[in-house]
C-alpha positions as CSV (number, residue, x, y, z in Angstrom):
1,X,30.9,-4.7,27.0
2,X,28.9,-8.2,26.5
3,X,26.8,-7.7,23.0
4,X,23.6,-8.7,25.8
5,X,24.3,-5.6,27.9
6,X,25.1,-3.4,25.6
7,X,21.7,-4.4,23.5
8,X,19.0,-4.8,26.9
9,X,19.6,-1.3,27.4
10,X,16.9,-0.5,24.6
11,X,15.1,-3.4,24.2
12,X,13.0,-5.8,26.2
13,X,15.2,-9.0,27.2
14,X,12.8,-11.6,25.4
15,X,14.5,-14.8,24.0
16,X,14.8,-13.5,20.4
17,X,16.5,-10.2,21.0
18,X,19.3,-12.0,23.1
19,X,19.4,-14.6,20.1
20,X,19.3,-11.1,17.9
21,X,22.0,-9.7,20.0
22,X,23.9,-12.8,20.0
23,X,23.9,-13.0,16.1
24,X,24.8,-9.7,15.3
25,X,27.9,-10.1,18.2
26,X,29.1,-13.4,15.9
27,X,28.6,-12.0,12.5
28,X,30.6,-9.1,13.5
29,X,33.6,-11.6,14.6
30,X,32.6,-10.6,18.4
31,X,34.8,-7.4,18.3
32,X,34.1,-4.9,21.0
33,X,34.3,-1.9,19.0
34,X,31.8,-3.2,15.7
35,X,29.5,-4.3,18.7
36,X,29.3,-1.2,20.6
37,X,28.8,0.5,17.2
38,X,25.9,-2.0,15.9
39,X,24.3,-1.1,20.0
40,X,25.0,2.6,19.3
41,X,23.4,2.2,15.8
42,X,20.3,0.7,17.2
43,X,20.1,2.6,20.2
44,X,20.3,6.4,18.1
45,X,18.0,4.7,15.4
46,X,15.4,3.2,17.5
47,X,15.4,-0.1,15.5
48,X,14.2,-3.4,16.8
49,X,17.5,-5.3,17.4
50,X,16.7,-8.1,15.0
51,X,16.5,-5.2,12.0
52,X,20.4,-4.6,12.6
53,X,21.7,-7.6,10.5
54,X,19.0,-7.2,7.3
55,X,20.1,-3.1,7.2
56,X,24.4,-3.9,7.8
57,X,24.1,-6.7,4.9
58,X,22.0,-3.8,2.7
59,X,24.0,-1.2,3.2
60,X,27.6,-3.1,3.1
61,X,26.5,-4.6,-0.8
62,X,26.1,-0.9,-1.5
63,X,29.0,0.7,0.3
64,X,31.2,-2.0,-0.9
65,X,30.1,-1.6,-4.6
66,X,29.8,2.0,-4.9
67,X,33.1,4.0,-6.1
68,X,34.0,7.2,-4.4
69,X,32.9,10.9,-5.8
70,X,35.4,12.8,-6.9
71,X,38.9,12.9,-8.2
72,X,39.4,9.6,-7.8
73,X,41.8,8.4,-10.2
74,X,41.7,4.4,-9.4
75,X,38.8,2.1,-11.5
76,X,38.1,0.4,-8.0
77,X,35.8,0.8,-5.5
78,X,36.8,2.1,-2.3
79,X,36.2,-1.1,-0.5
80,X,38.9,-3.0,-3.0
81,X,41.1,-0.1,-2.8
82,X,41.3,-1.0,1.4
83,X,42.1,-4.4,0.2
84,X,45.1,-3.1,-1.9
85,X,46.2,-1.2,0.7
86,X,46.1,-4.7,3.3
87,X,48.0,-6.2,0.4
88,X,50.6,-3.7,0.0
89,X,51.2,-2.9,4.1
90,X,51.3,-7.4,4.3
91,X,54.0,-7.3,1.5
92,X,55.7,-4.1,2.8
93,X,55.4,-4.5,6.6
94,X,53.9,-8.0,8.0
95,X,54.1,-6.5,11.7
96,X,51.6,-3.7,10.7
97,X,49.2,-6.1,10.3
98,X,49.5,-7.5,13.4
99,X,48.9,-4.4,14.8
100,X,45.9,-3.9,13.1
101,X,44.6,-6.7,14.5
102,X,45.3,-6.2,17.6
103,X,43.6,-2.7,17.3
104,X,40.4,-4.6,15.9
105,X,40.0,-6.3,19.3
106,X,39.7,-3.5,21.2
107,X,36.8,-1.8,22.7
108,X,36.2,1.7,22.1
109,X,38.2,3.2,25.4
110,X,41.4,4.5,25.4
111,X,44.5,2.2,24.7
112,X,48.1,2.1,26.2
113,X,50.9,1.7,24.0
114,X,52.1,-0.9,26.5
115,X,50.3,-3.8,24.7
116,X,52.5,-3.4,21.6
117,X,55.9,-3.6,23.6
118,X,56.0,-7.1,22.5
119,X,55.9,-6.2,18.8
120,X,59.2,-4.0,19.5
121,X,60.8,-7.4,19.0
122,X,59.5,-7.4,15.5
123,X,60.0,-4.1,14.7
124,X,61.5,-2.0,16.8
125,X,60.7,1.0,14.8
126,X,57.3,0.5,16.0
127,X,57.9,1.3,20.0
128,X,59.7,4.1,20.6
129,X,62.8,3.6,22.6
130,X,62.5,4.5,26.7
């Protein structure tokens, strides 16, 4: 789903809520899921479109900076414990990662194991066998 479709459903189609739209569809790396969550956001908030970006770079310094309640036995914040986590599965298993990011560039439907056939020749732990 285009970020312009999936924003004109709740707001009129003037020039700055396309540019609005458009913005929020780059600065989230134009991934379909992120997208359809920032149009979900703004739709179940009632939020003018161009109020998206201001309240995601807000609430993502104090998300990112806040450490998680607890028994929580790291000195990080949960945000740098995700980036440990990238580190270790890079380190551990490089093919992981390409599934991740395969996973981040699809929408929010359901997904066939199909596409990661060709990461059986990687890892063929990662497909099971037919």
């Amino acid at each position: 789903m285009s970020s312009r479709k999936l924003f004109s459903s709740n707001c009129l189609p003037t020039i700055e809520n396309r540019q609005a739209a458009a913005d929020i569809a780059r600065e989230l790396g134009f991934l379909p899921l992120a997208i359809h969550q920032a149009g979900s956001f703004i739709l179940a908030e009632q939020i003018p479109v161009s109020d998206y970006l201001p309240r995601l770079f807000t609430s993502f310094k104090t998300i990112s900076s806040r450490k998680p309640i607890g028994n929580w036995p790291y000195g990080k914040t949960l945000f740098k414990a995700w980036d440990m986590s990238l580190e270790a599965m890079t380190v551990r298993n490089p093919v992981s990662i390409k599934v991740l990011a395969i996973c981040a560039l699809l929408g929010p439907g359901a997904v066939t194991l199909d596409i990661f056939q060709p990461l059986s020749d990687f890892e063929p732990s990662l497909y099971p066998p037919a």
